[in-house]
Structure formats: C-alpha cells, structure tokens
C-alpha positions in Angstrom: 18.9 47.0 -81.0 21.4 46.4 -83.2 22.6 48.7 -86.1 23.4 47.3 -89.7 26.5 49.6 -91.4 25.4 50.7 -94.6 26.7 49.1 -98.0 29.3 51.4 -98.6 30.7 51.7 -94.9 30.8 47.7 -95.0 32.4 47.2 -98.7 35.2 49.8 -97.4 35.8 48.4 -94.5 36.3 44.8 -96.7 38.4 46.6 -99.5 40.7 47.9 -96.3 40.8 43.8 -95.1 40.5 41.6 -98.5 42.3 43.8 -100.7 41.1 45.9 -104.1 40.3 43.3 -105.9 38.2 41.1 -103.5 36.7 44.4 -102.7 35.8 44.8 -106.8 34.4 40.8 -107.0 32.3 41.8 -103.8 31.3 45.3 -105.1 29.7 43.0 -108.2 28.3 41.0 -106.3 26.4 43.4 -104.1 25.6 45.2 -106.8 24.2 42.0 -108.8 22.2 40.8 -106.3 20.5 44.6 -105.6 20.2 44.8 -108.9 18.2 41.2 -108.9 16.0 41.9 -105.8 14.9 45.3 -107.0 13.7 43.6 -110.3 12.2 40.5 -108.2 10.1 43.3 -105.8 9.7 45.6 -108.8 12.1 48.7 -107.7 13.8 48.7 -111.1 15.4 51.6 -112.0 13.5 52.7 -114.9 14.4 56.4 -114.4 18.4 55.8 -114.0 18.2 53.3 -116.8 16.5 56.2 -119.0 19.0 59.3 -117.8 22.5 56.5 -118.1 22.0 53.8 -120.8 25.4 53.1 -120.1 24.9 52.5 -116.4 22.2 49.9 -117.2 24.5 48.5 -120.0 27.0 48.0 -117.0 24.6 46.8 -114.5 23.0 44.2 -117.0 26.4 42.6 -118.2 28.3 42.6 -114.5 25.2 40.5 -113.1 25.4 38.1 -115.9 29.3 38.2 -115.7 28.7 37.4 -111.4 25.8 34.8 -112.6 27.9 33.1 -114.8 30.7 33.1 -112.1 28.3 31.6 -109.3 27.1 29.0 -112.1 30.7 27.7 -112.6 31.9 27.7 -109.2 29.3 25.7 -107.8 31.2 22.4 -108.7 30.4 18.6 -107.4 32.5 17.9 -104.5 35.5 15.3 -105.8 36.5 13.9 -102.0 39.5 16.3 -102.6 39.2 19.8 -101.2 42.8 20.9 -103.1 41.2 19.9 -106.2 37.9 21.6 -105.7 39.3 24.3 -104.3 41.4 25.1 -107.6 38.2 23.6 -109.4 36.2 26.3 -107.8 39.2 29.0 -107.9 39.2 29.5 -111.8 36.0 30.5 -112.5 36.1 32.9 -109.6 39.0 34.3 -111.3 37.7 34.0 -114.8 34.8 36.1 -113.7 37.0 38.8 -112.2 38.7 39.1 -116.0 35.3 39.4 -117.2 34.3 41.8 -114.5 37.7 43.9 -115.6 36.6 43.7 -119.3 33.0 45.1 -118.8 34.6 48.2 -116.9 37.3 48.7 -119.3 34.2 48.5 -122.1 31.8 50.9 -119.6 34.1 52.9 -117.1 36.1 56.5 -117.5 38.4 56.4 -114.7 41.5 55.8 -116.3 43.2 54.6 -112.7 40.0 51.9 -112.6 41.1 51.0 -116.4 44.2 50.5 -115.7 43.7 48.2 -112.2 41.1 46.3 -114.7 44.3 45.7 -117.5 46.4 44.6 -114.3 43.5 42.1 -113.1 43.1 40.1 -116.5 47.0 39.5 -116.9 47.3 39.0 -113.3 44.5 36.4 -113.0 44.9 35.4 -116.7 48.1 34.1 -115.1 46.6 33.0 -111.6 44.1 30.7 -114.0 47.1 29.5 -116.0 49.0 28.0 -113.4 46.1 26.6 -111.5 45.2 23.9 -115.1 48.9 23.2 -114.3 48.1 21.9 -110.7 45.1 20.7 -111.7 46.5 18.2 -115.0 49.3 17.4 -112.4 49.1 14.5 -110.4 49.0 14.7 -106.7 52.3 14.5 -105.1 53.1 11.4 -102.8 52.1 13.2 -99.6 48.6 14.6 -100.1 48.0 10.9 -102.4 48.3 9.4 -99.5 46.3 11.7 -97.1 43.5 11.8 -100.0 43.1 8.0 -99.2 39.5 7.1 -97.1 42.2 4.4 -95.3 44.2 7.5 -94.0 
C-alpha cells in the first residue's frame, strides 16, 4: 500500500530541491488547480471566502495569473527545441512577475514582499535577455545541427 505525502511535506521537500522560487511557481500552481477542482466538484470555499475577502481576491487573481501562464507556454513546436525552449521560458517567467505582483498587492510578510520585488527585477531581466537570444540568429554550430540533413 503505498502512502501519498501530503501537499505541504511534498512542496517542502521541492522548495529544499528546485529552489524558492520554483517552489513559489509550484505553490500557484497547486493552489490553482485545488482551487479549480474544488469549484468543478462543488467544494468552494464559500465560508473562507466570506471570513477573508482578501484570500479569495488572492486565490482568484494567482489562478488566472497560472492560467494565463499555461495558455502562453503551450507554444507550436518550431523543429528547434532552443528556440521553443526560450519561446516557452518567457511566459513562465512572465507569470512568476505577475505571481510576485499579486502578493506584493495581497500579502503582509514583508520578507515575502521583498523576495516578490527581487523576482520581477530578476526575471524582468531573465525575460529581457532571452528576446535577445531569441531576435539573434542561430550561431554557425547549432545552424547546422538544426538542419533535417544533420
């Protein structure tokens, strides 16, 4: 019989291996998809929503935030896995600056608030230099690997 770890064991134990902010990104989109399947089977949370506005306020806008995310990354494969890769890559990080603003518009933790101002200059950056790789053309090497003749 095998055991399942619960949420909160399992998202710790992939903060401690991916990092804080994978860790955030897969915090939303746990969250977003309880969120979902409780309003799909009908386990809203009427009561929370009515004793913490602001917690359904956060709820609503991090599952469109991840929504939008999943939307955007969800590209055509191009033949090139570099340049779906980055193509993929930018809205994954654009929807961890939008994750970062909807905490810094809901959350209290000043430390969170903080780590939410260092996410949307770090990946505001990440994003930056990625349209750079992606407007550039492909250097000699990888041209020629890219080739179906290769």
């Amino acid at each position: 019989m095998t055991h399942r770890a619960k949420p909160v064991v399992a998202l710790a134990a992939a903060g401690a291996a991916m990092g804080v902010v994978a860790a955030l990104l897969l915090w939303a989109a746990v969250s977003a998809r309880t969120e979902s399947t409780a309003a799909v089977h009908g386990h809203g949370h009427a009561m929370a929503s009515a004793a913490d506005p602001a917690a359904s306020g956060f709820q609503s806008e991090m599952a469109a935030v991840t929504a939008r995310m999943h939307d955007a990354m969800a590209v055509a494969p191009s033949g090139d896995v570099d340049r779906d890769f980055i193509r993929m890559m930018i809205p994954h990080h654009q929807g961890a600056i939008d994750m970062a603003r909807v905490l810094l518009t809901h959350g209290h933790d000043e430390r969170l608030k903080r780590l939410a101002q260092s996410i949307i200059v770090e990946q505001g950056q990440e994003i930056a230099y990625m349209r750079t790789l992606l407007a550039a053309p492909l250097p000699a090497t990888c041209a020629a690997q890219s080739r179906p003749d290769h």
